[in-house]
C-alpha positions in Angstrom: 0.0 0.0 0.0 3.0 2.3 0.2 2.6 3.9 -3.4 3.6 7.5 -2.6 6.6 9.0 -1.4 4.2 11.2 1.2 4.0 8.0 3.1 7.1 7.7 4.1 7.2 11.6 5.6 4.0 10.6 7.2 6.3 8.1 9.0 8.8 10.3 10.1 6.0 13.1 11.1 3.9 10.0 13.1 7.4 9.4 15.2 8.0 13.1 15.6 4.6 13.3 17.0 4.5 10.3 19.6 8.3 10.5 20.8 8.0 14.5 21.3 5.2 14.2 23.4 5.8 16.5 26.6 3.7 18.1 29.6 0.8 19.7 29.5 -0.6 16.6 27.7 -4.2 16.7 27.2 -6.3 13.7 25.6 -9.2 14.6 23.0 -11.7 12.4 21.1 -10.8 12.6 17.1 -13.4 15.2 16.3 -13.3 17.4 19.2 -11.9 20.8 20.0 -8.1 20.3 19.6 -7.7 23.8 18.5 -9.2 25.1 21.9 -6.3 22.9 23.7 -3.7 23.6 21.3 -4.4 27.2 21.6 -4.3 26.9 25.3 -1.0 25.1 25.3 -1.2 22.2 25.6 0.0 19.0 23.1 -2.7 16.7 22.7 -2.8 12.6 21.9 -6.1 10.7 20.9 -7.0 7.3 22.3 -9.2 6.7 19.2 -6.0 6.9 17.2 -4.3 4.4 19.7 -7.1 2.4 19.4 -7.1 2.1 15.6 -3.3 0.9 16.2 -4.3 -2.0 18.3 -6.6 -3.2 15.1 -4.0 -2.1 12.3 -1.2 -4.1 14.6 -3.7 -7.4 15.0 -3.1 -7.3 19.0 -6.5 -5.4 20.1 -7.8 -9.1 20.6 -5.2 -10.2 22.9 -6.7 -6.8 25.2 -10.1 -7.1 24.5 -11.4 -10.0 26.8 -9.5 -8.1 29.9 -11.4 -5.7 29.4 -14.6 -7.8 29.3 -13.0 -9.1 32.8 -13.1 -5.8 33.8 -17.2 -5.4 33.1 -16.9 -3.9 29.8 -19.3 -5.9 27.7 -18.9 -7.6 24.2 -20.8 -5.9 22.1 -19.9 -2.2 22.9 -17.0 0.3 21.1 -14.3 -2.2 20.1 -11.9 1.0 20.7 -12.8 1.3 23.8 -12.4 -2.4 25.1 -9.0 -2.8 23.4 -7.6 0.7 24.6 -8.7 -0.1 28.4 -7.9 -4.1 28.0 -4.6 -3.1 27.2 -3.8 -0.4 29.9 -5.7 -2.9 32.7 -2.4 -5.2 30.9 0.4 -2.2 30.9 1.4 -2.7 27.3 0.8 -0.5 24.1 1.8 -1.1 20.8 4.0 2.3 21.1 6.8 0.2 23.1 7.0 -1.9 19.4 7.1 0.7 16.9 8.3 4.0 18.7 10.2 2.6 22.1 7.4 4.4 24.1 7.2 2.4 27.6 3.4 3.8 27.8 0.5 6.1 26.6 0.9 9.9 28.1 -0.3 10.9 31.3 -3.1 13.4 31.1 -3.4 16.7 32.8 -6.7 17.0 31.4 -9.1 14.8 29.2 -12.0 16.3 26.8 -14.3 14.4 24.8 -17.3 15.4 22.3 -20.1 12.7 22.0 -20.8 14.0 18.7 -19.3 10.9 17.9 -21.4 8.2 20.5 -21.6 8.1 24.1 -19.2 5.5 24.6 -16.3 8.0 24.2 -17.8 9.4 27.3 -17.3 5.9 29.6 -13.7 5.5 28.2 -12.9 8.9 28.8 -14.2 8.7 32.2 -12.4 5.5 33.3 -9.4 7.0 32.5 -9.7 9.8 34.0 -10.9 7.8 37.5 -7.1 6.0 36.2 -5.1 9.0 36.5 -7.2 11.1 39.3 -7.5 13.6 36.2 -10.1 16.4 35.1 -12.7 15.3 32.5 -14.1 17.7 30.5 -17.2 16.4 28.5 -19.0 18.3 25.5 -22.3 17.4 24.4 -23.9 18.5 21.2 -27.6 17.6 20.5 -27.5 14.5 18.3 -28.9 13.0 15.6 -29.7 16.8 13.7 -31.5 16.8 10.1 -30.2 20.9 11.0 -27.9 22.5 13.4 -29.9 25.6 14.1 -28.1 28.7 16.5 -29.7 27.4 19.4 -27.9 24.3 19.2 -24.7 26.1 18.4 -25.2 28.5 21.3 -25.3 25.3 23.5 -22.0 24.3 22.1 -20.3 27.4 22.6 -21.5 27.5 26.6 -19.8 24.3 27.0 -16.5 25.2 25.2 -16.1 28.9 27.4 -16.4 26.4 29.7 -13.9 23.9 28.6 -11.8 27.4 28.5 -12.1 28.1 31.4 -11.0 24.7 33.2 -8.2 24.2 30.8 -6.7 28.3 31.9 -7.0 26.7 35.5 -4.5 23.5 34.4 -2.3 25.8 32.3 -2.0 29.2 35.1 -3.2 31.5 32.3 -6.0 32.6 30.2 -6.3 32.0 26.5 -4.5 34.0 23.8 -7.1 35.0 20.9 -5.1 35.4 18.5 -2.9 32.2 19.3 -6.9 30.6 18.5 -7.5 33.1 15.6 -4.0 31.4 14.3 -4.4 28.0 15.1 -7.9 28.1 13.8 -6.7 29.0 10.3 -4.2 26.3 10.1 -7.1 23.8 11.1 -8.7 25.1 8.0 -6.2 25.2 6.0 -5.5 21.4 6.9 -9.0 20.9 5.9 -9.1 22.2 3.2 -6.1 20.7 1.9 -6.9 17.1 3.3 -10.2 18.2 1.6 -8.5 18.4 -2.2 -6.4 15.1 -1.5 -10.0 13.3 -1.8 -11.3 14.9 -4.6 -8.1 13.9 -6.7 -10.2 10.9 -6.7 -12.7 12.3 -8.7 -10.6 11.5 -11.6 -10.6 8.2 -13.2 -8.5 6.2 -13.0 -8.5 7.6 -9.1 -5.3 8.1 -8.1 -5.8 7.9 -4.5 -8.1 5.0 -2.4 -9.8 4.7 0.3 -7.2 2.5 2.0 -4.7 5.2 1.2 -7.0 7.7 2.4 -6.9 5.6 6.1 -3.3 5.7 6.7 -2.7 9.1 5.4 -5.6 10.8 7.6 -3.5 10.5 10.6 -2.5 14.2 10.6 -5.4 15.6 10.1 -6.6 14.1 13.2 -3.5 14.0 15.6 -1.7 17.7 14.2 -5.0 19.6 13.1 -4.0 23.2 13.7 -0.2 22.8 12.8 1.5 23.8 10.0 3.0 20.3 10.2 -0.1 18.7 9.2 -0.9 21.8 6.4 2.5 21.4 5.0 2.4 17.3 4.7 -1.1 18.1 3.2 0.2 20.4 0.6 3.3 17.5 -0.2 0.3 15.0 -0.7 -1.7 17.1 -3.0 1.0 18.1 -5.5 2.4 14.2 -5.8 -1.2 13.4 -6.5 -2.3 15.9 -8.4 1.0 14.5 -10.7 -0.3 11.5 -11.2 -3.6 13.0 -12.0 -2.0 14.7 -15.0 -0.2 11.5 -15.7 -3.6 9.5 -15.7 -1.7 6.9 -13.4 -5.0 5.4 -11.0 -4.3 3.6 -7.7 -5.6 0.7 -9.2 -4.5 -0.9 -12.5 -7.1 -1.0 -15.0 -10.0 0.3 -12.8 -13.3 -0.6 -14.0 -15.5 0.0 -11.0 -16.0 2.8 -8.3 -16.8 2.0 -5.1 -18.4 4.1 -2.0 -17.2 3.0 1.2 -19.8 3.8 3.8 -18.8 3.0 7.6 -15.7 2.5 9.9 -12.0 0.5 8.4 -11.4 -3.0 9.2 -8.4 -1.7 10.5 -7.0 -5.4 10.9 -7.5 -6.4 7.3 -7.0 -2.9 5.6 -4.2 -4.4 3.6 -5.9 -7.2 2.6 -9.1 -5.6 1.6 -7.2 -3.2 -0.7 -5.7 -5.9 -2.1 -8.7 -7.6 -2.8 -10.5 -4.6 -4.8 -7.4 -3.9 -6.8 -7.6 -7.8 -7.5 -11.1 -7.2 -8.9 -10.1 -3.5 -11.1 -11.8 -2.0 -8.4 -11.1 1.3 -6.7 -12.9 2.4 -3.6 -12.8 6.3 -4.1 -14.6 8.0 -1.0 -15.9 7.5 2.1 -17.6 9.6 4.6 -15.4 8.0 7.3 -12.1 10.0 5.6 -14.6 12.6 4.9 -15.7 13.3 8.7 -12.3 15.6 8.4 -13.4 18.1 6.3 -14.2 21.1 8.4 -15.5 23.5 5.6 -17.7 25.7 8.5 -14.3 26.8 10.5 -14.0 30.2 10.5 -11.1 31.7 12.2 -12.8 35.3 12.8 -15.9 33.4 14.7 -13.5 30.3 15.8 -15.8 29.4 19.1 -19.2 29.8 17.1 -17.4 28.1 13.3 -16.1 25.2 15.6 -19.6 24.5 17.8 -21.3 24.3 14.4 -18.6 22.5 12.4 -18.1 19.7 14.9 -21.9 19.8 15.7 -22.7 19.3 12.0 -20.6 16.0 11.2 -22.0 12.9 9.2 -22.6 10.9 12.2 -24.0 13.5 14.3 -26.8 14.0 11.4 -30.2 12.4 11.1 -31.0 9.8 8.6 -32.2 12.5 5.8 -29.0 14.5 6.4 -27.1 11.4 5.3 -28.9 10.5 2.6 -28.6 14.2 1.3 -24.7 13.5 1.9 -24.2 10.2 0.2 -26.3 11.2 -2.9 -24.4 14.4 -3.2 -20.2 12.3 -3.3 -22.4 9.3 -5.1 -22.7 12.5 -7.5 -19.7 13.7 -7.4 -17.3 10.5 -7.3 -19.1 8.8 -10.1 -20.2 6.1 -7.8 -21.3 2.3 -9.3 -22.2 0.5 -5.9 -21.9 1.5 -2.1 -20.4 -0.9 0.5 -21.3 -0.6 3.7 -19.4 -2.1 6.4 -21.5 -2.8 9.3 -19.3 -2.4 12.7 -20.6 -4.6 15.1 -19.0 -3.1 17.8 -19.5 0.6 16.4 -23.6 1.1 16.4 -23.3 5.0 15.7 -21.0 4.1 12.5 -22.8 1.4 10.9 -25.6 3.0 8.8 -27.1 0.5 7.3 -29.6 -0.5 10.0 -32.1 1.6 9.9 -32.9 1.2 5.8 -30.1 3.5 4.4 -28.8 1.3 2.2 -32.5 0.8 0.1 -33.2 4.5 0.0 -29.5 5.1 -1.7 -30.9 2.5 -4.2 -35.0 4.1 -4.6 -32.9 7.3 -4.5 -30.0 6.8 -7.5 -30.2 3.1 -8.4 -26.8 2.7 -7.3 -26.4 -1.2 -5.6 -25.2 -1.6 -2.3 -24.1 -4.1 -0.4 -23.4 -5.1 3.3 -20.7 -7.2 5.4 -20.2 -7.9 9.0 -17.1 -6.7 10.5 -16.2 -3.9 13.3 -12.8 -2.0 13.5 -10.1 -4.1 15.3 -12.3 -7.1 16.9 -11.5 -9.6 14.6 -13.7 -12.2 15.8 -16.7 -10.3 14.6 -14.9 -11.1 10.8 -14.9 -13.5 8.2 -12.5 -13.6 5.6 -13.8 -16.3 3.2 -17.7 -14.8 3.7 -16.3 -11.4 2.8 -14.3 -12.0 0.2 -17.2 -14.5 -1.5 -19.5 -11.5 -0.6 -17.6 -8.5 -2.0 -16.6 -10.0 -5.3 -20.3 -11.0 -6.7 -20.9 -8.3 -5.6 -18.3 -6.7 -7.7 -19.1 -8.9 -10.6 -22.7 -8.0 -10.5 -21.9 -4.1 -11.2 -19.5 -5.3 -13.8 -22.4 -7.4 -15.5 -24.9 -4.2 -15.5 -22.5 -1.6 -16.8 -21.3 -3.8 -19.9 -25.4 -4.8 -20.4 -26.1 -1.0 -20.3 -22.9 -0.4 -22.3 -24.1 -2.8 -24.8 -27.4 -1.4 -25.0 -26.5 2.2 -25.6 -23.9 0.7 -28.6 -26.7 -0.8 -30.2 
């Protein structure tokens, strides 16, 4: 999967990050207010990210049962069992790949359940761990709109995360260090934002699978000119192979939407797998849920209540209809997959009839498989594999029938 060059700076920027990592430490969920702590002073790490290391490194099921020893059931946030399973065991996959003996101690954890509310009782233990303060936000959920009363709410509860965090640090917060980080959020955006859309073209330069491993900056260095500066090295290598018509996939012939959370345990082999069948997955909202169009650095409190307020799984089932339709549009979509997360209820939206109304809606196909993001045990190779490629062969069938038929 290492095709570009970016990926190997990603890998010295990913060290960088985790070996660097000093006091003030704050923890944050992966869409919450980063820039609010960055601004504040503090470096910030994200157990969601750790937790997608225990799938991508296959040892989140060694954790998992200890954490089922611990009362944490079965079917809840895979994340969340391997992340505590593994501290309750005082290893980390950081000791393998960066000589890191543990996670970093908090000074003070935040969390945004615009995500789920399981983020709030893994955020909770470990602050009950580390005798630390927890600051929770909590947007209203499941939103067709995000009016200004629901914004207003959002912005009470980050003065107030403002406040707390001045109390840690033994000063207030610096506007303009906000104003400033706020732009470089955007600018990461916006750039991380382009990087997709070079899949737009056919062949697609860029995958979904790519997209996975090359996201980590946007959600570990949002508001850093690290993360806008790897951004704009990504962007120019693929816009190069854009120009050179040189696809991620060798002689793509379908497009794929992939709808729901990574296998992170079997991303290799599920790339490998499409590019078997000449078949690129080209966008996800999952990569997508980092695309912070709303941030405004002149309004940052008001722009960042509404942008993390607004995301795809915060949104009502018409929202996300109105979403998918609109990249289905855009990527030239010929089936949707979704993967549904057994662990991950709020991410797996194909149980409450998405999946047909994409079809009534566009007459795109779509298809599901049971997986989750790093307990392997809810996975099945063989079905998976059977499952994906008829699946694949099917929309290969229809577009030569329809290709025939419009040659006739």
């Amino acid at each position: 999967m290492a095709r570009l060059k970016s990926q190997q700076t990603l890998k010295s920027i990913l060290h960088d990050y985790f070996t660097g990592m000093k006091s003030p430490i704050a923890w944050c969920t992966s869409a919450g207010p980063v820039e609010i702590l960055r601004a504040l002073g503090f470096e910030v790490y994200f157990p969601e990210n750790h937790g997608a290391l225990l799938g991508a490194s296959r040892t989140a099921e060694k954790y998992i049962p200890r954490a089922h020893q611990a009362g944490y059931d079965s079917e809840i946030c895979s994340y969340l069992t391997a992340d505590i399973g593994a501290w309750l065991m005082k290893e980390t996959p950081l000791t393998h790949v960066y000589g890191i003996k543990s996670i970093p101690t908090p000074d003070l954890i935040v969390y945004n359940t615009n995500q789920c509310r399981e983020v709030s009782e893994w955020f909770n233990f470990f602050g009950r761990e580390y005798d630390c303060p927890v600051v929770g936000i909590y947007p209203p959920r499941y939103l067709e709109k995000v009016s200004q009363a629901d914004v207003e709410n959002v912005v009470a509860q980050l003065k107030n995360l403002i406040s707390i965090g001045e109390k840690i640090i033994g000063k207030p917060l610096e506007n303009e260090k906000l104003t400033e980080i706020m732009m470089l959020s955007f600018e990461g955006s916006s750039l991380w934002k382009k990087v997709l859309e070079t899949s737009i073209h056919s062949p697609a330069p860029l995958t979904y699978f790519d997209g996975c491993i090359l996201m980590a900056p946007i959600v570990v260095l949002r508001g850093t000119k690290i993360c806008v500066d790897f951004y704009s090295e990504v962007l120019a290598e693929l816009e190069d192979l854009v120009v050179k018509n040189e696809g991620a996939v060798q002689g793509e012939k379908v497009r794929i939407y992939w709808e729901g959370m990574p296998v992170w345990g079997r991303l290799r082999s599920l790339a490998e797998l499409f590019a078997q069948n000449h078949t690129a997955v080209v966008v996800s909202t999952y990569c997508n849920s980092w695309i912070f169009d709303a941030f405004d650095p002149q309004k940052p409190l008001e722009s960042m209540a509404y942008a993390y307020t607004q995301i795809f799984i915060n949104r009502g089932e018409n929202s996300k209809l109105k979403m998918i339709k609109k990249l289905i549009e855009l990527f030239k979509v010929d089936g949707v997959v979704f993967h549904d997360s057994k662990t991950c209820f709020n991410n797996a939206n194909n149980r409450f009839g998405l999946p047909k109304r994409i079809t009534d809606a566009t007459g795109i196909d779509t298809i599901s498989f049971d997986g989750d993001l790093v307990d392997l045990r809810f996975f099945s190779d063989g079905q998976t594999r059977t499952k994906l490629e008829t699946f694949i062969e099917q929309i290969k069938y229809k577009k030569q029938a329809k290709y025939s038929l419009s040659h006739d």
